[in-house]
C-alpha positions in Angstrom: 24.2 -24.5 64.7 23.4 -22.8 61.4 21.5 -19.8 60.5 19.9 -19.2 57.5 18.3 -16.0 55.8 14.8 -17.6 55.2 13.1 -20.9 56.3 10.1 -22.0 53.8 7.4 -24.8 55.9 5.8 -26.4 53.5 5.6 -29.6 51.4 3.6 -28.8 48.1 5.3 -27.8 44.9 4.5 -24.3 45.4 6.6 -23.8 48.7 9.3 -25.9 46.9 9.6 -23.5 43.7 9.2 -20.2 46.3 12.6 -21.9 48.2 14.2 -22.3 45.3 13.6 -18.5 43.3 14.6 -17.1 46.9 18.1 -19.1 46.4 18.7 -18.5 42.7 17.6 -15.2 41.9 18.0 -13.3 45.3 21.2 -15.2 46.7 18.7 -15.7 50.1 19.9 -18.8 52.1 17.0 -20.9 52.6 15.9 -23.6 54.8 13.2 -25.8 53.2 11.2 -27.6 55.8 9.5 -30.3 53.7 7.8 -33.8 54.2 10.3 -36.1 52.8 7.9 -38.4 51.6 5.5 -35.5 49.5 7.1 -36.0 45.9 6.1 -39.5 46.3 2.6 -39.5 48.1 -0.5 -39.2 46.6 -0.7 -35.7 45.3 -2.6 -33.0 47.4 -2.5 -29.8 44.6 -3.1 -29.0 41.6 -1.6 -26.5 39.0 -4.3 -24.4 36.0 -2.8 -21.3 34.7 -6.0 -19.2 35.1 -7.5 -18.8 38.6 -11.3 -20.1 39.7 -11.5 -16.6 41.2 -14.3 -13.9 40.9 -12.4 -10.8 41.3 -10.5 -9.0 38.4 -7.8 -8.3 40.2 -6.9 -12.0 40.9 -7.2 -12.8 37.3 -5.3 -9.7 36.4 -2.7 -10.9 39.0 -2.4 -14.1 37.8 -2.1 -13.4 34.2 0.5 -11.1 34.5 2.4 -14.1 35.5 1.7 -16.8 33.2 4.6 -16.3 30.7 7.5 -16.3 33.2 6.2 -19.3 35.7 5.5 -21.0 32.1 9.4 -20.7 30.9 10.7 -21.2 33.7 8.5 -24.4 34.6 9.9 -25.5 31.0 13.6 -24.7 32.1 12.6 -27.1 35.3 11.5 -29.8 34.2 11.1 -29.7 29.3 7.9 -28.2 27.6 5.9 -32.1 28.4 5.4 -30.0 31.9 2.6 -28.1 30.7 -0.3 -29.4 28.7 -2.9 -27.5 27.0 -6.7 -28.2 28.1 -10.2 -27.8 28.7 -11.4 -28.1 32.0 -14.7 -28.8 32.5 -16.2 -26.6 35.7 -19.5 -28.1 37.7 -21.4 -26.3 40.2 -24.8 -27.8 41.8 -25.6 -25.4 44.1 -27.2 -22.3 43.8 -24.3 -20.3 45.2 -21.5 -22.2 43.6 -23.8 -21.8 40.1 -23.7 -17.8 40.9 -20.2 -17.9 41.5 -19.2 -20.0 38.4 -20.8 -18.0 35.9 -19.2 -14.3 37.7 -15.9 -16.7 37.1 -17.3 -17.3 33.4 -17.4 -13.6 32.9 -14.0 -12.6 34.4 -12.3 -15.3 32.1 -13.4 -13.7 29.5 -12.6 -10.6 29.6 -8.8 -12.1 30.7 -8.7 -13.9 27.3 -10.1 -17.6 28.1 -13.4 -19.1 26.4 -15.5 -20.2 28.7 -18.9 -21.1 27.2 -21.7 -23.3 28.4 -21.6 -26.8 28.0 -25.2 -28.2 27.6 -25.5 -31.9 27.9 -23.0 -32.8 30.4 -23.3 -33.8 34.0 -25.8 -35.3 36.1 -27.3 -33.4 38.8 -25.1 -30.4 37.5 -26.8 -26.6 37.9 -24.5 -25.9 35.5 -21.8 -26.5 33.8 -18.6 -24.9 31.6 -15.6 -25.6 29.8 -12.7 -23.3 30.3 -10.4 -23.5 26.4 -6.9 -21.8 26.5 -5.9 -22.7 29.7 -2.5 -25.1 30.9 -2.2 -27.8 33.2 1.2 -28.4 35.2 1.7 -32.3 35.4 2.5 -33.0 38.8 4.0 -36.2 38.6 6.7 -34.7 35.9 7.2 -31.8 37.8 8.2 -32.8 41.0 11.4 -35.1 40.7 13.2 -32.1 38.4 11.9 -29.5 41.3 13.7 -31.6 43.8 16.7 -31.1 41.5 16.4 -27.9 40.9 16.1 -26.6 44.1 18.8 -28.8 45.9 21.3 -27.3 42.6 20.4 -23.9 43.8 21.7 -24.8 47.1 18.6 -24.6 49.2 19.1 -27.0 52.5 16.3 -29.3 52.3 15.1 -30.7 56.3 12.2 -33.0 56.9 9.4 -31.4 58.0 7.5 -34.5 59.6 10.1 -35.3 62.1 11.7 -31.2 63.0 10.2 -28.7 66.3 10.1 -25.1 64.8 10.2 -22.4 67.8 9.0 -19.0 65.9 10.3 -16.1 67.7 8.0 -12.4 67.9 10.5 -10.7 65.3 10.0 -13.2 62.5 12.7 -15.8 63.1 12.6 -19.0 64.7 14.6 -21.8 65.5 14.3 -25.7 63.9 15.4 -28.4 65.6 15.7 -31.4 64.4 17.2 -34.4 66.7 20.9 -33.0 67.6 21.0 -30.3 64.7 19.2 -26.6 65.5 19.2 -24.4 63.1 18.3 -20.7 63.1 16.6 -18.0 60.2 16.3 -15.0 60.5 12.3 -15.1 58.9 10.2 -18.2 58.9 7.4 -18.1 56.5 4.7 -20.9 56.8 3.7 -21.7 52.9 0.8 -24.5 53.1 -1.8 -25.5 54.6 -0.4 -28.2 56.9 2.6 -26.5 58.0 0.1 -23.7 58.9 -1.5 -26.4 61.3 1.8 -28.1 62.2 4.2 -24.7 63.0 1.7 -21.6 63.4 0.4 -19.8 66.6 -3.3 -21.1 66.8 -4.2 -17.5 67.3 -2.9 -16.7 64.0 -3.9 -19.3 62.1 -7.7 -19.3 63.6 -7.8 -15.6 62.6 -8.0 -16.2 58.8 -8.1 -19.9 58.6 -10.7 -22.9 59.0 -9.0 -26.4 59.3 -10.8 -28.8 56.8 -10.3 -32.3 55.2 -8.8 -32.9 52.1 -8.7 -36.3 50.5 -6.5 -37.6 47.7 -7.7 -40.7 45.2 -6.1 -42.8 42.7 -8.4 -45.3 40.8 -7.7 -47.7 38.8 -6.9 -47.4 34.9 -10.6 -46.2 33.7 -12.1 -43.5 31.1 -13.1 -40.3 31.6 -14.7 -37.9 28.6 -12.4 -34.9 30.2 -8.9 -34.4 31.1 -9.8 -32.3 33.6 -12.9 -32.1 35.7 -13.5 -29.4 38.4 -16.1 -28.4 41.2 -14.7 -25.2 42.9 -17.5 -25.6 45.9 -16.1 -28.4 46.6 -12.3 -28.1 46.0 -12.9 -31.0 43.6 -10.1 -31.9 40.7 -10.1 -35.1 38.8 -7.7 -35.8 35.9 -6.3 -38.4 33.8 -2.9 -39.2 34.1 -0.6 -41.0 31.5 -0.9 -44.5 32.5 -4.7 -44.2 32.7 -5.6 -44.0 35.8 -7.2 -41.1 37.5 -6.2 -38.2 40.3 -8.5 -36.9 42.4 -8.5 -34.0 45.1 -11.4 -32.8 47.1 -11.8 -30.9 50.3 -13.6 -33.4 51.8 -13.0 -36.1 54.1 -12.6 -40.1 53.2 -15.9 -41.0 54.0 -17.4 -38.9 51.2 -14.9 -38.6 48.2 -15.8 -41.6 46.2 -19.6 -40.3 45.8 -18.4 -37.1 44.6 -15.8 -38.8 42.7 -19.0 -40.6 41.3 -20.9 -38.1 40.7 -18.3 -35.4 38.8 -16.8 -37.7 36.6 -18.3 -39.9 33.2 -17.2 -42.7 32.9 -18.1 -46.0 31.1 -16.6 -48.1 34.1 -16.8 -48.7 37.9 -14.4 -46.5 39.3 -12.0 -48.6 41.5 -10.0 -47.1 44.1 -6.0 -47.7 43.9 -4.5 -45.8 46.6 -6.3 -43.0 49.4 -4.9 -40.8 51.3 -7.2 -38.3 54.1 -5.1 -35.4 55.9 -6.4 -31.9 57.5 -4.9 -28.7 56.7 -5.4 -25.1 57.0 -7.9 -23.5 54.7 -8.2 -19.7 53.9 -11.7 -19.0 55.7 -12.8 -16.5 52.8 -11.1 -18.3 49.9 -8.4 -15.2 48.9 -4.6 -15.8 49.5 -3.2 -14.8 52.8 0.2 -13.2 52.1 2.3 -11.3 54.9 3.1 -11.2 58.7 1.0 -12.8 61.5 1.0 -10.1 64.3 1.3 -12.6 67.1 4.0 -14.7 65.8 6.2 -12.5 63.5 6.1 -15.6 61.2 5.2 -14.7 57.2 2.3 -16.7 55.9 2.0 -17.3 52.2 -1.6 -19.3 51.4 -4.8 -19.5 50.0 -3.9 -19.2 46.5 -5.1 -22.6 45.4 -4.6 -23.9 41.6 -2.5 -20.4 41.1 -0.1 -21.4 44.0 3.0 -22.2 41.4 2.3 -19.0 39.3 1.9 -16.5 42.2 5.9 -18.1 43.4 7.8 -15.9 41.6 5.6 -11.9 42.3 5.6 -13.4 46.5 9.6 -14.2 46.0 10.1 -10.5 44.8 7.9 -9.6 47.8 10.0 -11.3 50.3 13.1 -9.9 49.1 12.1 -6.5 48.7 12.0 -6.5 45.3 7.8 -6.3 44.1 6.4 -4.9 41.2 4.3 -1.5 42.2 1.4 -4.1 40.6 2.6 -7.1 42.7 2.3 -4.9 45.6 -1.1 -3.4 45.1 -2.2 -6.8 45.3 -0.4 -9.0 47.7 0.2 -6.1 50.6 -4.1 -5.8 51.4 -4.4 -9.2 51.4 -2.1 -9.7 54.8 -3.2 -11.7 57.8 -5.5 -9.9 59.6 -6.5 -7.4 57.2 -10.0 -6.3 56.3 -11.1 -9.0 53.8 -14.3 -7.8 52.8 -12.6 -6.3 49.4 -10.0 -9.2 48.9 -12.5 -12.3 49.6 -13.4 -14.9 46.6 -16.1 -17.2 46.4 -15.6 -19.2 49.4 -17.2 -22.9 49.2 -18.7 -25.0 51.9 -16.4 -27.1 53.7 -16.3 -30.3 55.6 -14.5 -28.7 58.6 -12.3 -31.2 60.7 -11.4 -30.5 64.4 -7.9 -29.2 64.8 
C-alpha cells in the first residue's frame, strides 16, 4: 500500500494541470485518478482566457490570472498553444439575450471588445464578437500535459477501472485490482468524477447531472474560429486539419440541430466521430470550490471555459498558500454555501437521470 498527500479525480485538462502545480511547486504527492483513454477521446472542454460570466468578481478573478496560466501553458507545451481569437457569442432566448449583453458589459470594463455583430446568425436574439481573447488548443495541449505531469512525479491511476472509498476527514482509499492506495485529501475535480466518486448527498446539494455531447464533422467551413451559445454550453471550433469540434450540454439526440443551427457554413455538416456522456453540472452555474460536509472530500468544479486558468489560485488554495484576493473569492463559493451572491447566469439544461 501507498499513501499519498493528495488524490486529484478527474480526467479533463484542468484536473491534470491542478495535479501537476500541487507536485511541482508545493512538493505535494499526488495521486491522479484519470480516464486513460481522455487525451485521446473526443474532447469534452474547452479553454477561453476570459470567462462567460456576469459577475465582476469572476472576471476580475480570472484576469488576475491570465499572464501566469498563459507562460506557463507556453512552458508546457511552445507559444502554438494559445491562439489569438474572436469568438462569436449567440443567445436566442430572452434570458440568455439578457445575460449576454450583462456579459458584454463586464468584458468591457475587464479590457475585451465586445461589440455587436449585426448580420450574423439565423434565429439569433443576438449576437457578439468577443476581440482580445486566447484560445488553448486542446489537441496540442494534452500530449505535453501528460508529460509534464508524469516529469513532476505525479502517479497517474486509471480512473475508469479504480473503487475510491472517501473517508469523513477528507482522505479515502483507491483501489484498484490488487494495489490500494491511500491520501490523506481526495478532491473530486470534474464533472464525472463528481458522479463516479462523490456522496450523492453532496453532489445533489449544488449539482444537477446533465448530458453533454461531443462532435467531430467532417473537413467543412465555418466563417468563425470560434462559435459560442453559453445557454446551451455550446462550443464549435475549427481545428487544423479542417474539421470541426463541437461541445454542447445536450444529449445525442439534439446536437446536430444545434450544431446546425450555430454554425455558417457553405456545406452539409457531416458527422465523423460522437461521443454522449452525463456528468455533474454546477446547478447555479458558479464554481464550487472547497469541502463537502458529508464526505470530507474537496470539490473543485463549475468553472467551465476558465477551468485551466483558475488551476494555479485553487493549487495555492489547497496548499495553504492563497492570495488574500484568491481567497476572497474561492472561500464563499464552497459546497453548501449561500449562492445567492456567487451564482452566474445559469442556462437551461437537458437534465439526464443519474
Amino acid at each position: 500500500m501507498s499513501g499519498f498527500e493528495i488524490a486529484i479525480a478527474g480526467s479533463d485538462q484542468a484536473s491534470a494541470l491542478l495535479a501537476g502545480l500541487l507536485a511541482r511547486e508545493y512538493g505535494k504527492k499526488v495521486l491522479l485518478v484519470q480516464d486513460l483513454a481522455a487525451p485521446y477521446r473526443l474532447q469534452r472542454d474547452f479553454h477561453l482566457s476570459f470567462p462567460m460570466a456576469t459577475r465582476p468578481e469572476t472576471f476580475s478573478f480570472i484576469s488576475g490570472l491570465e499572464s501566469e496560466v498563459h507562460r506557463l501553458l507556453v512552458k508546457i507545451a511552445g507559444r502554438q498553444v494559445l491562439s489569438s481569437v474572436a469568438p462569436l457569442c449567440l443567445a436566442r432566448s430572452a434570458e440568455g439575450s439578457e445575460a449576454l449583453h450583462h456579459v458584454a458589459q463586464m468584458a468591457r470594463y475587464f479590457g475585451l471588445e465586445m461589440d455587436r455583430a449585426h448580420g450574423g446568425h439565423k434565429e439569433a436574439n443576438v449576437s457578439f464578437r468577443v476581440r482580445g481573447g486566447q484560445w488553448v488548443r486542446p489537441r496540442l495541449l494534452w500530449p505535453a500535459l501528460v508529460n509534464w505531469v508524469s516529469d513532476a512525479g505525479v502517479q497517474l491511476i486509471d480512473g475508469g477501472e479504480c473503487k475510491i472509498t472517501a473517508h469523513r476527514d477528507g482522505s479515502a482509499r483507491i483501489e484498484l485490482g490488487d494495489l490500494a492506495h491511500e491520501a490523506e485529501l481526495l478532491v473530486l475535480a470534474d464533472g464525472v468524477a463528481l458522479r463516479r466518486f462523490g456522496h450523492k448527498g453532496d453532489v445533489g446539494q449544488d449539482f444537477v447531472n446533465c448530458w453533454g455531447t461531443s462532435l467531430l464533422t467532417e473537413q467543412t467551413d465555418m466563417q468563425d474560429a470560434v462559435i459560442l451559445q453559453p445557454e446551451k454550453g455550446f462550443c464549435a471550433w475549427q481545428q487544423a486539419n479542417g474539421t470541426l469540434g463541437v461541445i454542447a450540454q445536450v444529449s445525442a439526440d439534439h446536437v446536430g440541430a444545434l450544431a446546425r443551427a450555430n454554425i455558417n457554413s457553405k456545406r452539409t455538416l457531416r458527422r465523423a466521430g460522437q461521443a454522449e456522456y452525463v456528468h455533474a453540472v454546477s446547478k447555479d452555474a458558479g464554481p464550487v470550490v472547497g469541502r463537502f460536509s458529508r464526505s470530507g472530500a474537496w470539490v473543485v468544479a463549475g468553472f467551465g471555459q476558465s477551468a485551466l486558468h483558475a488551476a494555479p489560485a485553487v493549487a495555492r488554495l489547497l496548499a495553504g498558500r492563497a492570495t488574500e484576493p484568491e481567497a476572497a473569492y474561492l472561500e464563499p463559493r464552497s459546497p453548501g454555501a449561500t449562492r445567492g451572491e456567487v451564482a452566474e447566469f445559469a442556462p437551461v439544461l437537458e437534465s439526464a437521470t443519474p
